[in-house]
C-alpha positions as CSV (number, residue, x, y, z in Angstrom):
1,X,80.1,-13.1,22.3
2,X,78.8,-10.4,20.1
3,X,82.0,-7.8,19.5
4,X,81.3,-4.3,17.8
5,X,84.3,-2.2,16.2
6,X,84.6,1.5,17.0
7,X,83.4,2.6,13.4
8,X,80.1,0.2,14.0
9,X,79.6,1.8,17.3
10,X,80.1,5.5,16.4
11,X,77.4,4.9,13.7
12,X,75.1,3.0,16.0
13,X,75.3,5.9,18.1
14,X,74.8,8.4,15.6
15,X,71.3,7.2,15.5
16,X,70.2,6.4,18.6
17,X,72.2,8.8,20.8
18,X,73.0,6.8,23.4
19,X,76.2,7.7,24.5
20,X,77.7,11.2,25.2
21,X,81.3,10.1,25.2
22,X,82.5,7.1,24.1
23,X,85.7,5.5,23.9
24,X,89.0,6.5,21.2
25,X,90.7,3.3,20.5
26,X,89.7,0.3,19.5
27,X,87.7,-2.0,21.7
28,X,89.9,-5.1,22.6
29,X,88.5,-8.7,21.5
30,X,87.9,-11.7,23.9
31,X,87.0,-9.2,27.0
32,X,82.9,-8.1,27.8
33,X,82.3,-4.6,26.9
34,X,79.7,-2.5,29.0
35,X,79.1,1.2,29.2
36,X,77.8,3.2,32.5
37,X,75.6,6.2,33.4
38,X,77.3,9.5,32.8
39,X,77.1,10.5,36.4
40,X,79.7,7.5,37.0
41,X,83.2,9.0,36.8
42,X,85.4,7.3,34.5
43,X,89.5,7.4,34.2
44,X,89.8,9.8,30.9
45,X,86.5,9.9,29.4
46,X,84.2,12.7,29.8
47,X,81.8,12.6,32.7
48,X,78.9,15.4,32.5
49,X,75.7,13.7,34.4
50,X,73.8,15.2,31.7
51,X,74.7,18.8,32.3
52,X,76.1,21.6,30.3
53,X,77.8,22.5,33.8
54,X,80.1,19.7,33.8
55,X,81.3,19.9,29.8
56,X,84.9,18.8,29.8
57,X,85.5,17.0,33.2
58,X,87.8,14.0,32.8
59,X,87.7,12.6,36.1
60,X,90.7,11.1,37.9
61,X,89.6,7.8,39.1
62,X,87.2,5.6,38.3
63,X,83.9,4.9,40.5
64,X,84.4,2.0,42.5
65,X,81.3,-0.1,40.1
66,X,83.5,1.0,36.6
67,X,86.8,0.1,38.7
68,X,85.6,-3.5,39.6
69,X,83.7,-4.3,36.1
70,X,87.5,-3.8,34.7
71,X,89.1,-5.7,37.3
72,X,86.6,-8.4,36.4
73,X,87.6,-8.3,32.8
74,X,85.5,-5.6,31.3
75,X,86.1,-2.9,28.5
76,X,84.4,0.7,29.1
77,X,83.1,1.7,25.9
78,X,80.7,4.6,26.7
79,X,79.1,6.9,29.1
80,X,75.2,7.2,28.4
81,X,73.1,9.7,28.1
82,X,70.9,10.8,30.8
83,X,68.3,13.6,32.6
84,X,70.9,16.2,34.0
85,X,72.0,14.9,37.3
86,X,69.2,12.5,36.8
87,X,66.0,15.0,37.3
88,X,63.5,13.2,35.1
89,X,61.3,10.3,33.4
90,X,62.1,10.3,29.8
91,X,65.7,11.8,29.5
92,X,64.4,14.6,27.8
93,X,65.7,17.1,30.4
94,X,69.1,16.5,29.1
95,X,71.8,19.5,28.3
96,X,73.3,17.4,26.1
97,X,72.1,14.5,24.0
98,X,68.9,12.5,24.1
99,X,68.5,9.1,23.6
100,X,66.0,7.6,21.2
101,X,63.8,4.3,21.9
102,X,65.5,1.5,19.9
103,X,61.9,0.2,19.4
104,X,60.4,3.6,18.0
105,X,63.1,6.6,17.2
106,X,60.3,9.1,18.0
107,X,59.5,8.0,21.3
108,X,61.5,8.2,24.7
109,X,63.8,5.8,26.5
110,X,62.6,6.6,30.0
111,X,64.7,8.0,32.7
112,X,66.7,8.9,33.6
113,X,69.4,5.6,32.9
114,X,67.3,6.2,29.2
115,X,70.8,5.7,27.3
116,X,71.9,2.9,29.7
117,X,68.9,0.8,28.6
118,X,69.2,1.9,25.1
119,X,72.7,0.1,24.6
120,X,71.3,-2.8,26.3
121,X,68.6,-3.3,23.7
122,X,70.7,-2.2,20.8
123,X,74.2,-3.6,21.0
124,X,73.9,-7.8,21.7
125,X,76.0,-9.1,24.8
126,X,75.8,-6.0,26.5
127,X,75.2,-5.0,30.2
128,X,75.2,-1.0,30.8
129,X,75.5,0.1,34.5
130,X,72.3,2.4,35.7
131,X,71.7,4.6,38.8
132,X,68.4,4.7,40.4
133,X,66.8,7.7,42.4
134,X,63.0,7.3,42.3
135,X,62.7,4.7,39.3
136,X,65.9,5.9,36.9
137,X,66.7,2.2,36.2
138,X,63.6,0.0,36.4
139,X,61.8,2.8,34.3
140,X,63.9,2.7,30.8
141,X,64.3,-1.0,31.4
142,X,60.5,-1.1,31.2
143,X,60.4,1.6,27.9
144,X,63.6,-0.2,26.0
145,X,62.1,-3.6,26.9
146,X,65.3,-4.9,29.0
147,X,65.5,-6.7,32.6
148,X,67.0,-3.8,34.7
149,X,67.7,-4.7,38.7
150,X,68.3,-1.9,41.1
151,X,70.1,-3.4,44.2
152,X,69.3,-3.1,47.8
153,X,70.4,0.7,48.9
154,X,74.3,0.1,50.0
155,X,74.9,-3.0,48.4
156,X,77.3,-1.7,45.6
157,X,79.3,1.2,46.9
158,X,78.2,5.0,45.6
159,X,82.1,6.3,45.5
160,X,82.4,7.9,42.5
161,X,79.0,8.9,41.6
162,X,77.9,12.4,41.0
163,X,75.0,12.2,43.4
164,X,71.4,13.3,43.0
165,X,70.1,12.2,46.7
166,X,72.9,10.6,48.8
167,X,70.0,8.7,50.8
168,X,68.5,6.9,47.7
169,X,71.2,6.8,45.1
170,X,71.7,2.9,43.7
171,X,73.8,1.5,41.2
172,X,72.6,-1.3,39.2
173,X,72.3,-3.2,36.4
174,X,70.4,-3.4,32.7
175,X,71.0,-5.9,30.4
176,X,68.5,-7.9,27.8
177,X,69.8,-11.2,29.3
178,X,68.5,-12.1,32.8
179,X,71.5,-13.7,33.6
180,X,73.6,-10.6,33.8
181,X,71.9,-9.2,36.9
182,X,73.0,-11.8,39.0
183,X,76.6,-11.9,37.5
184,X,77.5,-8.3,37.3
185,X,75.6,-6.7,40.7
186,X,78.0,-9.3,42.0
187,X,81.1,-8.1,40.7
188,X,80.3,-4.5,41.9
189,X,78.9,-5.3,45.2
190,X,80.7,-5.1,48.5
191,X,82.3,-3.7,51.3
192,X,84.2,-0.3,50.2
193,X,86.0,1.8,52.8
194,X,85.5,5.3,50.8
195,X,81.7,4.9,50.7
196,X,80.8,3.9,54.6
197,X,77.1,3.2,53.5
198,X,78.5,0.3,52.0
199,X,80.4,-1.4,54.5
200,X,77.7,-3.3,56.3
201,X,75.6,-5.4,54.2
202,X,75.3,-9.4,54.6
203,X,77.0,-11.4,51.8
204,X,75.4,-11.4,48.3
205,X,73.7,-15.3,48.2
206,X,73.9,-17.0,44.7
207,X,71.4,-19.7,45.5
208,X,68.7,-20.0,43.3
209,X,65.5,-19.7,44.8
210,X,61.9,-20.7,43.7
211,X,59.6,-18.3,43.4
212,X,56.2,-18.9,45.5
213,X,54.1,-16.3,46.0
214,X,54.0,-12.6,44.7
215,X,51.7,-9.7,46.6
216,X,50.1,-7.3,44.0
217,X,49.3,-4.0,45.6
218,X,45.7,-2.9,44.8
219,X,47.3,0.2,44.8
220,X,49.4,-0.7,41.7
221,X,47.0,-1.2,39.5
222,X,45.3,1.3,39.4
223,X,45.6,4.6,36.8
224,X,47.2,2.2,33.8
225,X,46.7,2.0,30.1
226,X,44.6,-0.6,28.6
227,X,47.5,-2.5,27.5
228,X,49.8,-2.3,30.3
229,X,46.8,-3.4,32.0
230,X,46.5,-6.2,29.7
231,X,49.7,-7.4,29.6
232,X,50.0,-7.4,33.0
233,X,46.8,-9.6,33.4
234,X,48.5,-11.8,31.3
235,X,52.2,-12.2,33.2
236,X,49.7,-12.9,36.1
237,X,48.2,-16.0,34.3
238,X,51.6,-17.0,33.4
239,X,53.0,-16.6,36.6
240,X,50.1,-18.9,38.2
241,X,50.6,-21.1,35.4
242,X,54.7,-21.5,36.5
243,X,53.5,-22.5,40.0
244,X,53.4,-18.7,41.9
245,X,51.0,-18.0,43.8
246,X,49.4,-14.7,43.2
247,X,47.2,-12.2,46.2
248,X,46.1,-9.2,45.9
249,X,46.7,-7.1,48.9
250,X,46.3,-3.2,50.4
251,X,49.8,-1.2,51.0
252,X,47.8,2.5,51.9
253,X,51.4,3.8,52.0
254,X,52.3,3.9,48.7
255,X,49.8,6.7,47.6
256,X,52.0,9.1,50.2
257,X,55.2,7.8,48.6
258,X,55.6,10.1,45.9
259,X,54.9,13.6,47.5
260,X,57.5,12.7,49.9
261,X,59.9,11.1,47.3
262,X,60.1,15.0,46.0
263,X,60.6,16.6,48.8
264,X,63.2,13.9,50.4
265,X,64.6,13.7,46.6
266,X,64.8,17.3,45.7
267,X,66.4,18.4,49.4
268,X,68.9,16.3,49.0
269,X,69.8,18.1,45.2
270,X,69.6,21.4,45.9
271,X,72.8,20.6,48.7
272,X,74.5,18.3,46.2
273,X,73.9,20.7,43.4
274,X,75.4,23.8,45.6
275,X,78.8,23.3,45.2
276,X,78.0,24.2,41.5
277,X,79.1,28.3,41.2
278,X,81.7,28.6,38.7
279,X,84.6,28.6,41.6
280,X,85.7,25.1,42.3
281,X,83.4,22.7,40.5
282,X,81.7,23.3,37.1
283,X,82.4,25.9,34.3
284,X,84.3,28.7,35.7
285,X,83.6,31.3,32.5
286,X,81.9,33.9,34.6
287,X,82.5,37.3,34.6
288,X,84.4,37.7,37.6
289,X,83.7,41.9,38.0
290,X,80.7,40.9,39.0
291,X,79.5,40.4,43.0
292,X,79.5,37.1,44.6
293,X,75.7,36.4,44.9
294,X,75.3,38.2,41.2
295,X,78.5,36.1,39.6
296,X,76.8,32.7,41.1
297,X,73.3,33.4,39.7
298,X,75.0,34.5,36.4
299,X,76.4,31.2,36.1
300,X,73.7,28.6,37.6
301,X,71.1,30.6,35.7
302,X,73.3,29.8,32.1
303,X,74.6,26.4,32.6
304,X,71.7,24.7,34.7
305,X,68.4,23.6,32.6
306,X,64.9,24.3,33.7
307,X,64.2,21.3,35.5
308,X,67.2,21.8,37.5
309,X,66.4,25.1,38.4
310,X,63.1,23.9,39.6
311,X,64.4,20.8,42.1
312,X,66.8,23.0,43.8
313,X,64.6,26.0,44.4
314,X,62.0,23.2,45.5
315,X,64.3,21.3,47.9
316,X,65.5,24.7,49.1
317,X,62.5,26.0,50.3
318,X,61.4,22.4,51.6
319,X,64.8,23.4,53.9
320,X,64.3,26.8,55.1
321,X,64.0,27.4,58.7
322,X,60.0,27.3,59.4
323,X,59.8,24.7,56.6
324,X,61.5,22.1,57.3
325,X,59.5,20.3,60.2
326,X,56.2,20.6,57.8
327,X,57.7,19.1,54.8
328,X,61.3,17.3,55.4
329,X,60.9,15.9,58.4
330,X,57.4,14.3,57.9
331,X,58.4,12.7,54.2
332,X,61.0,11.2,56.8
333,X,57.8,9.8,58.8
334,X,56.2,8.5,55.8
335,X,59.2,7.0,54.4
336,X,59.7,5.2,57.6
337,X,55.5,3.9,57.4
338,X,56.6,3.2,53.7
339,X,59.0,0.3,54.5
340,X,56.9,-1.0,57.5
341,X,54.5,-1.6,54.6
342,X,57.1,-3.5,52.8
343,X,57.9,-5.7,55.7
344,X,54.2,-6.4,56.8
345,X,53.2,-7.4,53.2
346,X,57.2,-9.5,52.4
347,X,56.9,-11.5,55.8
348,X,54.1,-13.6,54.2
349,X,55.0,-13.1,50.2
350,X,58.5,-13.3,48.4
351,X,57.9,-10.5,46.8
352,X,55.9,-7.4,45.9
353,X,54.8,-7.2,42.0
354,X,53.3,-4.5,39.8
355,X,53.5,-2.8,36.6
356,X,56.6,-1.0,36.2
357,X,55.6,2.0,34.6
358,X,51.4,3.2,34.0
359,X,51.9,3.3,29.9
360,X,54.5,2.4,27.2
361,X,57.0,4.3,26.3
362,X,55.6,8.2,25.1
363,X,56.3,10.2,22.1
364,X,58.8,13.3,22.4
365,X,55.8,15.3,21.1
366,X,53.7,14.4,23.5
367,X,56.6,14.3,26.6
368,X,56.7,18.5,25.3
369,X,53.1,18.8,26.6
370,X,53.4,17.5,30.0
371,X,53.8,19.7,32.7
372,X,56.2,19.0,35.1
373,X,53.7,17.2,37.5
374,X,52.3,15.0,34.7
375,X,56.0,13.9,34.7
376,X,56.5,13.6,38.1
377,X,52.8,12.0,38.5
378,X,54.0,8.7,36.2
379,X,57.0,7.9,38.6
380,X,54.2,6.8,41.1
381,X,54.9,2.8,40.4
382,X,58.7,2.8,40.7
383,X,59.1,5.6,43.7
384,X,57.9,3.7,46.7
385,X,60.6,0.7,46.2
386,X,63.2,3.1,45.9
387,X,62.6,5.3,49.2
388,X,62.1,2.0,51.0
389,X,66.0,0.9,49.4
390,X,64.6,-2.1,48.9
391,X,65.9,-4.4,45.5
392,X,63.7,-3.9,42.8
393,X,63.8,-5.4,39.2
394,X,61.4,-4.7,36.1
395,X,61.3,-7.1,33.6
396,X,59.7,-7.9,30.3
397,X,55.8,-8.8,30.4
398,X,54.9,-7.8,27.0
399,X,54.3,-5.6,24.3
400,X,51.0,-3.3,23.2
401,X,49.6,-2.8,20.2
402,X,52.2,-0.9,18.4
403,X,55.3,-3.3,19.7
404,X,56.4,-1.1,22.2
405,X,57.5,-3.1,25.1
406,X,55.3,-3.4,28.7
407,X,57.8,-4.0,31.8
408,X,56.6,-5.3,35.7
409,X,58.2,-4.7,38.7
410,X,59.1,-6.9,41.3
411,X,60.5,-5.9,45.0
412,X,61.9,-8.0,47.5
413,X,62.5,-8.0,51.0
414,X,66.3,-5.8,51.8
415,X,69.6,-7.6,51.2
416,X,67.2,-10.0,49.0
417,X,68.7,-10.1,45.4
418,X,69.1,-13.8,45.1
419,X,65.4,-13.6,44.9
420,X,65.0,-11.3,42.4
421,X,68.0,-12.7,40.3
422,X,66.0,-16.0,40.3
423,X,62.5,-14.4,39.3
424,X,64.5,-13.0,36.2
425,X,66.2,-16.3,34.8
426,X,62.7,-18.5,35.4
427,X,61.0,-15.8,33.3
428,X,63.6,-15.7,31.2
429,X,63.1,-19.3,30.1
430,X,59.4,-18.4,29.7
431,X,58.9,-14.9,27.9
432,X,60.0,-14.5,24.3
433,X,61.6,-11.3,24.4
434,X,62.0,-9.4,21.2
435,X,64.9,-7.4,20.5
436,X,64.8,-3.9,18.2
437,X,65.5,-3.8,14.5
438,X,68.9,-2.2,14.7
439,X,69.7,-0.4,11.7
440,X,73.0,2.1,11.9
């Protein structure tokens, strides 16, 4: 097993700014080192969720994934960089730090787990635990050019995570060996008493189970680069070649999935984010001669970035009274259609497969000329998985024409993972996965 000293990993860091805080001593020889998203609290290390807000908390406790991964042996080295409170695609709506691709400094990492599949490609022997809203995990897997699984909704327990949308929050796994899915999403998973969504889920199956046939949404391929396209072509022929059969099918649902991933999504973040005023949670700098409602917008005005600012005063108005039936209560509707498409199309196929993301990994120049519906607009592959809470896994399928890598995404039926665990280590044994050039 791979071992990195604290000196190696400080300058490792200092390049590819994958971590926001990392750890002070030493790291201990003969135990497995991994490093978690910085809206996982963490005993004594700083825990931001990629906010200026939060500078300086140093939780407690330990979130119940970070508290098992020790039990199991493990050695926290680092929280990772991230979109603030996980609003975004590329990590670029950080208030802190933002991670560079390990494959091409100028381009992004995805997000908003960008820095947790960063130290997966960079540092060997790694696993970094991700988070996944609408795509925050499967998305830098696919960028970074990692296998990154995002469990069944309720299979590993949410207690100590700084939410974004308590409905569609999961905590996973990314790692550049297939392997580690299986063996770390079952050292986190589990009953836990203190997160009740938890606490009833079948037991996790470690069987290995052969893949035999995949559905391909006509859907989901549709709007992609000529590469991804390519590539993705190309895993099909492989996959056919391994023995899988392959069928296109129609899922009408997932157009409707992403308009009502924002408003379900950004609903939920505007209540989670409210308990952010400068009183009780947060900074509490604020001039305090001023009013209530003039002191909180002082403060959430200063500390919060743009893109936060826009999701709450979205999922705000997508709650007012006169509003809600129109917009909140029908993305419940089409969520609900959502899965029934899941389940229609997984009672004859073992899985669901398309490209993870519609192009490789963009350029930070480029990310500064999106608007923020361009951004939201490229989440369209990974969001309809995620508020189904079914399992869903991206990995490796190639690599275009400048070496950036090309990710796919399988989903499987709920409670499922064996299935996708098993996916990962037969493709494993047939993709040759390149790792990054790390220089520190």
């Amino acid at each position: 097993m791979r071992s990195y000293g604290l000196s190696e990993i400080r300058a490792i860091n200092g390049k590819y700014s994958m971590f926001h805080a990392m750890t002070e001593e030493e790291p201990s020889e003969g135990r497995f080192h991994f490093s978690a998203k910085d809206n996982l609290t963490s005993k004594g290390m700083e825990t931001c969720s990629g906010s200026r807000i939060l500078e300086g908390y140093r939780p407690a406790f330990d979130a119940t994934s970070i508290e098992r991964m020790k039990a199991a042996g493990g050695e926290l080295i680092g929280k990772t960089n991230m979109d603030e409170f996980g609003f975004g695609t590329f990590s670029t709506n950080s208030g802190l730090e933002v991670p560079r691709n390990p494959f091409d400094l100028e381009r992004a990492c995805g997000g908003s787990s960008g820095g947790s599949a960063c130290a997966a490609a960079v540092f060997e022997d790694h696993v970094s635990l991700g988070v996944s809203t609408g795509g925050s995990i499967c998305c830098p897997a696919s960028f970074c050019g990692v296998y990154g699984i995002a469990p069944t909704y309720g299979r590993v327990s949410r207690y100590g995570l700084i939410d974004y949308g308590n409905s569609l929050d999961k905590i996973g796994v990314l790692s550049s060996k297939a392997t580690d899915l299986r063996k770390y999403i079952g050292v986190m998973a589990g009953k836990d008493e203190r997160d009740p969504t938890s606490c009833a889920q079948p037991e996790l199956g470690d069987s290995h189970v052969k893949l035999g046939s995949v559905a391909v949404p006509m859907e989901g391929v549709e709007g992609l680069s000529k590469d991804v396209e390519a590539a993705f072509r190309s895993a099909l022929v492989e996959l056919e070649r391994m023995g899988v059969d392959v069928e296109y099918v129609n899922m009408p649902s997932l157009k409707y999935a992403m308009p009502a991933y924002y408003v379900l999504a950004t609903s939920e973040a505007s209540t989670n984010l409210a308990r952010y005023v400068g009183m009780r949670y947060g900074q509490q700098e604020g001039d305090l001669s001023l009013k209530f409602d003039d002191y909180f917008t002082s403060f959430r005005s200063e500390y919060f970035g743009d893109e936060a600012k826009r999701r709450i005063l979205l999922g705000t108005f997508t709650r007012m009274v006169g509003f809600r039936d129109r917009y909140y209560a029908k993305a419940l509707q089409v969520r609900k259609v959502v899965i029934d498409d899941y389940k229609r199309v997984l009672a004859d196929h073992d899985a669901v497969l398309a490209p993870t993301m519609p192009f490789t990994a963009p350029r930070f120049d480029d990310i500064s000329k999106m608007s923020a519906l361009d951004s939201y607009k490229a989440d369209y592959l990974t969001i309809p998985a995620n508020i189904a809470g079914t399992p869903h896994m991206s990995v490796p399928c190639g690599y275009d024409s400048d070496g950036m890598p090309i990710g796919m995404q399988f989903v499987a039926d709920h409670w499922n993972e064996e299935v996708l665990f098993s996916i990962a280590e037969d493709w494993e044994r047939e993709f040759e996965l390149r790792r990054p050039e790390v220089v520190a």
